[in-house]
C-alpha positions as CSV (number, residue, x, y, z in Angstrom):
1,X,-39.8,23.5,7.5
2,X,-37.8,20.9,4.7
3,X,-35.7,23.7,3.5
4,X,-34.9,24.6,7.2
5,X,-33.7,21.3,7.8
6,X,-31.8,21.0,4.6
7,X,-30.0,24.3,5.4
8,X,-29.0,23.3,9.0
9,X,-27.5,20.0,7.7
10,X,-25.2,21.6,4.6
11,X,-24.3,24.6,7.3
12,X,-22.7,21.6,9.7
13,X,-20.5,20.1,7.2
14,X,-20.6,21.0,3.6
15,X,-23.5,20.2,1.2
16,X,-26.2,17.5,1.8
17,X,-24.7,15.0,-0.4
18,X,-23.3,13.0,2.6
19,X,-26.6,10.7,3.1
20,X,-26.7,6.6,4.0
21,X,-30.6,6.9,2.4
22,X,-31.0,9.5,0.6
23,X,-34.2,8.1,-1.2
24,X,-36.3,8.8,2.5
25,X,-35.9,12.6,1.5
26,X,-38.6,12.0,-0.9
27,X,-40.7,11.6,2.3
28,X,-40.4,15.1,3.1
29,X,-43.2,15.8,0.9
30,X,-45.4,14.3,3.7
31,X,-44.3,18.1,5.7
32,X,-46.4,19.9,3.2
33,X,-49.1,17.6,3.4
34,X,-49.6,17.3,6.9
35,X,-49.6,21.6,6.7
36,X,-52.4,21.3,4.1
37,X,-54.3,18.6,6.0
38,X,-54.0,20.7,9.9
39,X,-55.0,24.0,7.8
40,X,-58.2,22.4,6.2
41,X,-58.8,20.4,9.2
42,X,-58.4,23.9,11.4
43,X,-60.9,25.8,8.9
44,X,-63.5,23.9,9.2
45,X,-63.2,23.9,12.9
46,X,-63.6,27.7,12.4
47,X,-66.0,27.4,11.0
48,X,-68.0,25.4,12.7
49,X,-67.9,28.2,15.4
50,X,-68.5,30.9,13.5
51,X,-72.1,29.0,13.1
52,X,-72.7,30.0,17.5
53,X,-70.8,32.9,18.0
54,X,-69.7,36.4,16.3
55,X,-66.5,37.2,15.5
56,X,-65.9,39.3,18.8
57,X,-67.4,36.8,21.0
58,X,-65.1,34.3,19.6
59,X,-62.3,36.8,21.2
60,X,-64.3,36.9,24.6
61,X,-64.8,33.2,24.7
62,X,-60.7,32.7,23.8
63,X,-62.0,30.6,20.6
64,X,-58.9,32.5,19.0
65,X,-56.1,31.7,21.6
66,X,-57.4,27.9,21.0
67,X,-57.1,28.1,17.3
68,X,-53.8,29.6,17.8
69,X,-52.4,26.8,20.6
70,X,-54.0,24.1,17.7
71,X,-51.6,25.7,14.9
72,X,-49.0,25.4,17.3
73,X,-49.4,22.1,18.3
74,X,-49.5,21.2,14.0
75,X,-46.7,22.9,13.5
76,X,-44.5,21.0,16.1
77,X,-45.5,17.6,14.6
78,X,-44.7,18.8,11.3
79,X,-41.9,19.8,12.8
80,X,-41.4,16.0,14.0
81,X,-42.0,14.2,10.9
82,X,-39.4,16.5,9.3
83,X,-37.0,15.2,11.5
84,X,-38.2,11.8,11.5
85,X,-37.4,11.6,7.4
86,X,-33.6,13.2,7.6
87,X,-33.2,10.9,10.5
88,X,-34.4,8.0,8.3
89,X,-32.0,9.7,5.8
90,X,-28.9,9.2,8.0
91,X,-27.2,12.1,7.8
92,X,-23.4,11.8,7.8
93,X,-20.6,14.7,9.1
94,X,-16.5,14.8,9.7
95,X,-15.5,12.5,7.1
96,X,-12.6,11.4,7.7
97,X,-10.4,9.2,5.2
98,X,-7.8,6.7,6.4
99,X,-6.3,3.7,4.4
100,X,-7.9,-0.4,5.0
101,X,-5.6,-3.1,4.4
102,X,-7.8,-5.4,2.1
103,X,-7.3,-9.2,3.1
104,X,-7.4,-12.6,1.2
105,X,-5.7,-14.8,-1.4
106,X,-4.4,-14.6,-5.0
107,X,-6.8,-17.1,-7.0
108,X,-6.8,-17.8,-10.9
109,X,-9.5,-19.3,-12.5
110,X,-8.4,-21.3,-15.6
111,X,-10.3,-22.2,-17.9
112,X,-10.3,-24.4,-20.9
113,X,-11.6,-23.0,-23.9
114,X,-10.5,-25.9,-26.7
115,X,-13.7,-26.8,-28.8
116,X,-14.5,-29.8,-26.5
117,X,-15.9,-27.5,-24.5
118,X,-18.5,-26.5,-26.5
119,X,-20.2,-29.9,-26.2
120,X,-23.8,-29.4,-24.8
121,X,-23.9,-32.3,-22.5
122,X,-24.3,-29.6,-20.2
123,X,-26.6,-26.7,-21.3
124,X,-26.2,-24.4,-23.4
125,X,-22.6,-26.0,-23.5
126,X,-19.6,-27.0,-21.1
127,X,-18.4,-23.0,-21.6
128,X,-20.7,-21.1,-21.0
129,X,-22.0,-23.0,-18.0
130,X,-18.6,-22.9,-16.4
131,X,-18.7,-19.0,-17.6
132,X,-21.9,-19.2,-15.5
133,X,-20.9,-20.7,-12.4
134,X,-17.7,-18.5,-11.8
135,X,-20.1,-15.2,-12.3
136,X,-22.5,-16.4,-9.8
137,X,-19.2,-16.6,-7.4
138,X,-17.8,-13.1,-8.1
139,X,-20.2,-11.6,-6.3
140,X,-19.3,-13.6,-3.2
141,X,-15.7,-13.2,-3.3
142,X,-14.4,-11.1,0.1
143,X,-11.2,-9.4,-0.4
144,X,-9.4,-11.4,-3.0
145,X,-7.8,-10.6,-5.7
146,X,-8.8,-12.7,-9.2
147,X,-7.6,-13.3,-12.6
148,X,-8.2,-15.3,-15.2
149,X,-6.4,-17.2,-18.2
150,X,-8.1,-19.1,-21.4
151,X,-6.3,-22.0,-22.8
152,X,-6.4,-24.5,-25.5
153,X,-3.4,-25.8,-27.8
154,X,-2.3,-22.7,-25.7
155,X,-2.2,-20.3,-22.7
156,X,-3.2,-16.2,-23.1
157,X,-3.6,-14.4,-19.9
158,X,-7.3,-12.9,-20.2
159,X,-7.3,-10.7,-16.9
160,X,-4.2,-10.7,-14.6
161,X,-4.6,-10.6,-11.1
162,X,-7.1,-7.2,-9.8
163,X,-9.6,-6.5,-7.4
164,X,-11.7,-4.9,-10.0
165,X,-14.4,-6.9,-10.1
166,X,-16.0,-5.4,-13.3
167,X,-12.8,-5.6,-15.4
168,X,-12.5,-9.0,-14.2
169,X,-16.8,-10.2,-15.3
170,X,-15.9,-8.0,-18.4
171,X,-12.9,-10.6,-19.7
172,X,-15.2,-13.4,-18.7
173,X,-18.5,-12.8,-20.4
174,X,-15.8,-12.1,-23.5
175,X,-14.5,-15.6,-23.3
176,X,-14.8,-18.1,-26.3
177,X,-13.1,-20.8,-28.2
178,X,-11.7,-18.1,-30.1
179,X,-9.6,-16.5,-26.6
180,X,-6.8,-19.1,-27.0
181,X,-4.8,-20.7,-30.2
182,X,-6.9,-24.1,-30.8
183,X,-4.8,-27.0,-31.4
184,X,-5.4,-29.0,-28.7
185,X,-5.8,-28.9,-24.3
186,X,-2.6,-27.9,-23.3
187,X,-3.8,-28.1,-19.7
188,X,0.2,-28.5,-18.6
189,X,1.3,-24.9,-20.3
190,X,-1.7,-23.7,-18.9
191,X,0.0,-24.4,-15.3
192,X,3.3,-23.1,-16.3
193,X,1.9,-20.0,-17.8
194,X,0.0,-19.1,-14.9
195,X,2.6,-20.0,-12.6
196,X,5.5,-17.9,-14.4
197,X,3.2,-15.2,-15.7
198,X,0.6,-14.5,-13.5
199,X,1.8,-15.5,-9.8
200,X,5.2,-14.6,-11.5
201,X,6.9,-17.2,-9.5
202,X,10.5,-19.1,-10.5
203,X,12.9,-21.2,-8.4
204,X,16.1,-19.7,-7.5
205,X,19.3,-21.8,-7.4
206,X,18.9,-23.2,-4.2
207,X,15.4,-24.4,-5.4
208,X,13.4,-21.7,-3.1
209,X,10.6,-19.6,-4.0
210,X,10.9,-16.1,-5.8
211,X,8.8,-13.5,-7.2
212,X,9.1,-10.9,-9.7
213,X,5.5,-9.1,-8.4
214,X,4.8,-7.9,-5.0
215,X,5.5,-10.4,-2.2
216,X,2.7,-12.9,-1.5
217,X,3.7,-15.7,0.6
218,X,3.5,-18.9,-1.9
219,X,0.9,-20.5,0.4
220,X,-2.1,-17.7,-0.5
221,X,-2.3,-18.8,-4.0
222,X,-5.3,-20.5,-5.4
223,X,-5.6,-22.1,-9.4
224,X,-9.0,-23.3,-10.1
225,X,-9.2,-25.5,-13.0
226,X,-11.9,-26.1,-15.1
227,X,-11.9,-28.5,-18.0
228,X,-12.9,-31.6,-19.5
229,X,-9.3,-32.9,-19.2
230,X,-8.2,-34.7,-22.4
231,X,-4.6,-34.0,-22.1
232,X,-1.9,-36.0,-21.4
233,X,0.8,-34.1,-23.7
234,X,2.0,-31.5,-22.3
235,X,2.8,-33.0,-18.9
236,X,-0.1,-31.6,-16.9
237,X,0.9,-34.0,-13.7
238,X,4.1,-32.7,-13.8
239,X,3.0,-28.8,-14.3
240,X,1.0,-29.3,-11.3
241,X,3.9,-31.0,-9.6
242,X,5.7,-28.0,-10.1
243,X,3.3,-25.5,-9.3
244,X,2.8,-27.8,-6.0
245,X,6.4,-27.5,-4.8
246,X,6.2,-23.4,-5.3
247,X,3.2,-23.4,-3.0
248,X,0.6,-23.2,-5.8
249,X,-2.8,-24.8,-4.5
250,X,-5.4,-26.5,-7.7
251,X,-8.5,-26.9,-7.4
252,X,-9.1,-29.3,-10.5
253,X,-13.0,-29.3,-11.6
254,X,-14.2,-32.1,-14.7
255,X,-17.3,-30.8,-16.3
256,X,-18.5,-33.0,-18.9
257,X,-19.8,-36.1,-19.6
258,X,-18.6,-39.8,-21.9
259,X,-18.7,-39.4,-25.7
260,X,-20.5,-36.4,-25.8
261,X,-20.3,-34.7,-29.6
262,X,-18.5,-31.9,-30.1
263,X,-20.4,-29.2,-32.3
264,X,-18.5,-28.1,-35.7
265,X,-18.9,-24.4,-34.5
266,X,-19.9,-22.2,-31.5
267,X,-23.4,-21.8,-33.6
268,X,-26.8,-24.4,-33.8
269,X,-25.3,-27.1,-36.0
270,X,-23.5,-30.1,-36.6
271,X,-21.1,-32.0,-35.4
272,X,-17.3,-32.7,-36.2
273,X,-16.1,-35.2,-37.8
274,X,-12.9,-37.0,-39.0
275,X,-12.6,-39.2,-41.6
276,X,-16.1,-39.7,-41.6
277,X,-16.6,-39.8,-37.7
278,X,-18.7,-37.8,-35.4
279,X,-15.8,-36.3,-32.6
280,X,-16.6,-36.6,-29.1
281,X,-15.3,-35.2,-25.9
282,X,-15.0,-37.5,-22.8
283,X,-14.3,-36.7,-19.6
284,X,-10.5,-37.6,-18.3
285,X,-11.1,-37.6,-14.5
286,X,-8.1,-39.7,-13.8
287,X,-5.7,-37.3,-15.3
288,X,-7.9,-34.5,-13.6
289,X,-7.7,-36.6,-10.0
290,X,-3.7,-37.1,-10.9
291,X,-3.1,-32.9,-11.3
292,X,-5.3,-32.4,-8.0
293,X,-2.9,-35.0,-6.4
294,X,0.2,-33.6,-7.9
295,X,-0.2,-29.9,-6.5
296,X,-0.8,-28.6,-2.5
297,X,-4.6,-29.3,-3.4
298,X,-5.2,-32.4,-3.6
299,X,-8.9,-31.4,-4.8
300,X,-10.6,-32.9,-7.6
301,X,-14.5,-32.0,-7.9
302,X,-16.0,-34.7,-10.6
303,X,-18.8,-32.8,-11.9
304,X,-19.5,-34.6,-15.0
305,X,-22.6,-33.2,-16.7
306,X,-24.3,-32.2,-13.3
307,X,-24.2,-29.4,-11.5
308,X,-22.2,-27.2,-9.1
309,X,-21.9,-24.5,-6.7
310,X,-19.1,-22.2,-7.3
311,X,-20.0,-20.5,-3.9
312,X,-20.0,-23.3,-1.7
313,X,-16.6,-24.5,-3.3
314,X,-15.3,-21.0,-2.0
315,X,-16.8,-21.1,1.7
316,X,-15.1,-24.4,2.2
317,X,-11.8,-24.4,0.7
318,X,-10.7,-20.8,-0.4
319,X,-12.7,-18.2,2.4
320,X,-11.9,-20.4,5.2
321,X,-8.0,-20.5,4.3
322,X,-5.2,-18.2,5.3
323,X,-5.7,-14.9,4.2
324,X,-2.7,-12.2,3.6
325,X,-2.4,-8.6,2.8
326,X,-3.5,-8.3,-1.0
327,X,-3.6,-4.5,-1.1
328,X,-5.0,-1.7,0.3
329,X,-7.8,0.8,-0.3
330,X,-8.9,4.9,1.0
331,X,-11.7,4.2,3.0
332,X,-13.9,7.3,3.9
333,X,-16.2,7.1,7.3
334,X,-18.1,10.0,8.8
335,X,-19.9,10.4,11.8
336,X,-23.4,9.3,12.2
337,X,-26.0,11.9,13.2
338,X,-29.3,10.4,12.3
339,X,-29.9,9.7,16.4
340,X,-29.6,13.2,16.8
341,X,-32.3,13.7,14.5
342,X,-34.6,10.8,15.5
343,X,-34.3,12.0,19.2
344,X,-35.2,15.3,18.1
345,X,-38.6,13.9,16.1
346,X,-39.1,11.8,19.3
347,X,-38.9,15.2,21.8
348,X,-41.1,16.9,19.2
349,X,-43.7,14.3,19.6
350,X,-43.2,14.1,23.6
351,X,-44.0,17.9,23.9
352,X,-47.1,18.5,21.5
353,X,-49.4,16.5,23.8
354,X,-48.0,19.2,27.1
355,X,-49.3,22.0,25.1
356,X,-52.4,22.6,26.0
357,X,-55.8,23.2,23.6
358,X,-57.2,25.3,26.5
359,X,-56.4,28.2,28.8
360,X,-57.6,28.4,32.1
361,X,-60.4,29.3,33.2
């Protein structure tokens, strides 16, 4: 009976492969089963009444037409639990492949990787929870597209804007102090560079918009800032200003807490020190709460050395925004068959109970 089944599927549209749950086809070992269990079951009925009656009394009686309208009745609910498991199984015909616009926003996660961020006010230290918090939100993301830019004294573009999600958590889990030239937290070039790099926007003469990638309306652009802050150098508030008046949304996020030391390397150890004094890393939330202010955001998210959800920062203020074209994928749908085979298991089981055990009389 399973190989019957598995036949007629592949002979209505090419080979079974074409399956929404293909692990219930390990259920068709229940077929053979059930055979084994009617065909013990239906020998010792046998014999049983070959105990009161010879074999050609057994004819006379129409013992035989019995055992034969029993077999058929076993076979037909083999017959539906077969069809009950490739139902299960969802088979799938006609595919048919057609292109889906994809939907959402452009949004860069930037993220400060200058040695203050390996303090461990925050466990095991201000990098790797942030590295934390934006992998938990991957996975959550709809149809955007990401990338993703280290900086410290200055600016490298780690992943540039995709909708490959496992390129993207690949550049992530590799990011470390050592991703961007120390020096410093050039949080300021780290606008700029994302701006002019990866949104690839400039102003033309008349002060308007323009961009050297695919069109993307400047209002679907997203920068999400993560840092500790201490700049004030390279002219963050006026990066941001910038980035602001080209449609550029931040979404500025202060991890870190006052004075906390700054470790001499990425491994279990000391702390820095100059001229004879331990470094520590504070952090600047005004500067933070001035670049929020300064850009279309106007979103600063003080979480010091606490805690925060990645996801819900998403529903709120990125999901729930205006969403543009951001690509397009092959999408390939079938038609779904497994009601034809449920309804067949259910006719199956309607009918065994109409045959009857006996003839008459």
């Amino acid at each position: 009976m399973t190989p019957i089944l598995l036949a007629t599927i592949s002979s209505i549209d090419g080979p079974v492969d074409r399956l929404g749950a293909p692990a219930w086809l390990h259920a068709l070992w229940l077929v053979p089963l059930c055979a084994v269990l009617f065909a013990i079951s239906s020998r010792a009925r046998r014999r049983a009444l070959a105990r009161f009656a010879e074999s050609g009394l057994l004819v006379i009686t129409g013992a035989r037409t019995l055992v034969a309208r029993r077999w058929l009745r076993h076979v037909i609910v083999c017959a539906a639990v077969a069809a009950l498991v490739v139902g299960l199984a969802q088979p799938r015909f006609n595919p048919t492949e057609h292109v889906a616009e994809r939907r959402g926003r452009d949004v860069v996660f930037l993220v400060d990787v200058s040695r203050s961020m390996l303090a461990r006010d925050l466990a095991p230290n201000r990098l790797e929870r942030a590295k934390l918090w934006i992998n938990d939100l991957i996975t959550s993301l709809g149809g955007d597209r990401v990338g993703l830019v280290a900086f410290a004294g200055a600016a490298t573009i780690e992943c540039p804007l995709t909708l490959d999600r496992s390129f993207f958590r690949l550049t992530l889990n590799q990011l470390s102090p050592n991703s961007a030239p120390r020096g410093g937290t050039n949080i300021g070039d780290a606008i700029r560079k994302t701006v002019d790099s990866v949104f690839a926007l400039r102003e033309n003469e008349d002060g308007e918009e323009e961009s050297d990638s695919t069109p993307t309306p400047n209002r679907y652009r997203d920068i999400i800032l993560i840092t500790d802050g201490e700049d004030q150098e390279s002219f963050p508030v006026e990066a941001a200003k910038r980035a602001g008046d080209l449609g550029v949304r931040i979404i500025a996020i202060g991890i870190g807490s006052r004075d906390a030391p700054v470790p001499a390397s990425d491994d279990v150890g000391g702390t820095l020190t100059y001229n004879g004094q331990t470094v520590r890393s504070s952090l600047d939330h005004e500067t933070l709460s001035k670049i929020a202010a300064a850009s279309r955001g106007n979103v600063f998210l003080n979480v010091g050395a606490g805690a925060i959800d990645l996801e819900d920062v998403y529903a709120d203020l990125i999901a729930t925004a205006e969403q543009t074209s951001v690509g397009s994928a092959a999408v390939v749908t079938y038609d779904e068959w497994f009601w034809a085979f449920l309804g067949l298991a259910f006719a199956f089981l309607a009918v065994e109970p109409l045959v009857p055990e006996r003839g008459n009389a």
